[in-house]
C-alpha positions, 0 to 999 in steps of 0.5 A, a space after each residue: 507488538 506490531 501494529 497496521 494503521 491504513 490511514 487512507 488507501 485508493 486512488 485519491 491517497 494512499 498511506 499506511 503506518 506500520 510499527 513495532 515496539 519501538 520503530 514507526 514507519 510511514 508507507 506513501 504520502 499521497 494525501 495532503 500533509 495537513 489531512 495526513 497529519 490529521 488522521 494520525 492524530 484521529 488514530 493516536 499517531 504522534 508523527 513526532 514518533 516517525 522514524 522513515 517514509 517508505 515510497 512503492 512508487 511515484 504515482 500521485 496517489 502515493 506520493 503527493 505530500 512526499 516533499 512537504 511532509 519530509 521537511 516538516 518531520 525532518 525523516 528520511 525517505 527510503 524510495 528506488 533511485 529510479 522512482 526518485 528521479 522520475 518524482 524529481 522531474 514532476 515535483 516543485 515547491 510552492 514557488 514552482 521551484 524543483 525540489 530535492 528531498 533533504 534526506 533520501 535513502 536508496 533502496 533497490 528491489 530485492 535488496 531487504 535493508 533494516 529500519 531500528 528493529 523492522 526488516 525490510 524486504 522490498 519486492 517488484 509488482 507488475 504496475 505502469 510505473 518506473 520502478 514499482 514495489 510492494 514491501 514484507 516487514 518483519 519484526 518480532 516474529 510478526 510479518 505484514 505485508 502490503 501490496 497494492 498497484 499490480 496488474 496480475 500475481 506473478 509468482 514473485 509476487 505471490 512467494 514474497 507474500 507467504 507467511 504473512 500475518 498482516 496482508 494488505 492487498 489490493 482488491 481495486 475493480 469490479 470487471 463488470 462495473 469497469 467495463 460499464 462505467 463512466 472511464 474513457 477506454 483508453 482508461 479501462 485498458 490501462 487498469 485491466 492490464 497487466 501493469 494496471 489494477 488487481 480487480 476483485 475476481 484477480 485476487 479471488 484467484 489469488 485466494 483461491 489457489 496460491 493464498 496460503 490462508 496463514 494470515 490473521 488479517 486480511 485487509 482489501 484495499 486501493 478499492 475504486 470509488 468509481 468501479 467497486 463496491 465494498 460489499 462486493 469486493 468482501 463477498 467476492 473474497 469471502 466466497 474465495 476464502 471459504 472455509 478458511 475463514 475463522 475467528 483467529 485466521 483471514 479475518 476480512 477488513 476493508 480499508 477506505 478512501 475518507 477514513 482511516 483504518 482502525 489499526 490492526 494489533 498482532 
């Protein structure tokens, strides 16, 4: 069995557990290791069980509890080797010292790698960061894919996401609700751009035209606090989906900021 736990997922932290029967791994660290380790306990998670941290990216949101939670759980950290350094130039300890993670694993996008019993397959997304990636997992006949933090849909992209059983995507912004908001413009432009955020209507196209429908779970994430709506990011994709929804395929979640996702079974 795998399985997809969204223990938080927008622009104040970002964390999501994939496992399988017998392999758990942790995608970003962006809340506090002390609310991280709460909310797997809340889901039943034993962080004891944890075998690696995967990083898509150095951003705050992705990363922020990166160094303390490595060394409390004593697991290795998979990230890009330019993602690392740009983390390394930012990140100190408590006494402002620069730190250097214990154990670190590099990776190189495009280049799948194998965690215990779950395939790894790291692909670069279109995002304003050194090295940016979105990750498919593969593991008894199941595969999960999550992708978030992408201005627009490459083609790249949207091939690496075919055949998904799990699909956790980002659906960040409502146009509308963006461009009339409280953001500096400065702001605005850098999330509607091509290296920004996916917006509602983006993954609608995404959806409607390139989507191959085969997913049993469709999980909305990365929603903006500021600039979405949950119900409106649902309605959006539903109406894309049309008549691909059911009960066994695209059954639509959304995953939330202040709590966590029940876990997604497959």
């Amino acid at each position: 069995m795998v399985s997809v736990t969204v223990l938080a997922s927008g622009s104040k932290g970002n964390c999501t557990l994939v496992s399988s029967s017998g392999t758990h791994l942790l995608v970003d660290a962006g809340l506090s290791c002390r609310e991280l380790l709460r909310r797997m306990h809340l889901c039943g998670e034993d962080p004891r069980a944890l075998d690696a941290i995967l990083i898509t990216h150095e951003h705050t949101d992705h990363i922020g509890a990166l160094y303390v939670l490595a060394k409390r759980l004593k697991v290795p950290v998979y990230i890009t080797e330019p993602t690392y350094h740009a983390y390394r130039k930012f990140a100190r300890d408590s006494a402002g010292n620069r730190i250097a993670i214990g154990c670190v694993e590099l990776f190189c996008a495009g280049s799948t790698f194998q965690i215990g019993d779950i395939t790894v397959s790291p692909f670069t997304i279109p995002h304003d960061a050194v090295d940016p990636v979105g990750f498919t997992f593969r593991s008894d006949g199941v595969k999960v894919g999550i992708c978030t933090d992408l201005g627009y849909m490459p083609a790249s992209v949207r091939n690496h996401l075919r055949g998904c059983h799990a699909l956790m995507i980002e659906s960040n912004h409502d146009l509308e609700m963006l461009r009339g908001g409280p953001y500096p413009w400065s702001v605005k432009q850098r999330v509607m751009s091509r290296v920004g955020h996916l917006s509602n209507d983006a993954l609608a196209d995404f959806l409607t035209s390139d989507y191959d429908g085969d997913a049993e779970f469709l999980i909305l994430a990365h929603l903006s606090e500021q600039n979405n709506h949950p119900e409106i990011a649902r309605v959006t994709a539903e109406r894309a989906l049309g008549e691909q929804r059911s009960l066994l395929r695209n059954r639509l979640l959304l995953a939330a900021q202040h709590e966590p996702l029940p876990a997604v079974r497959l």
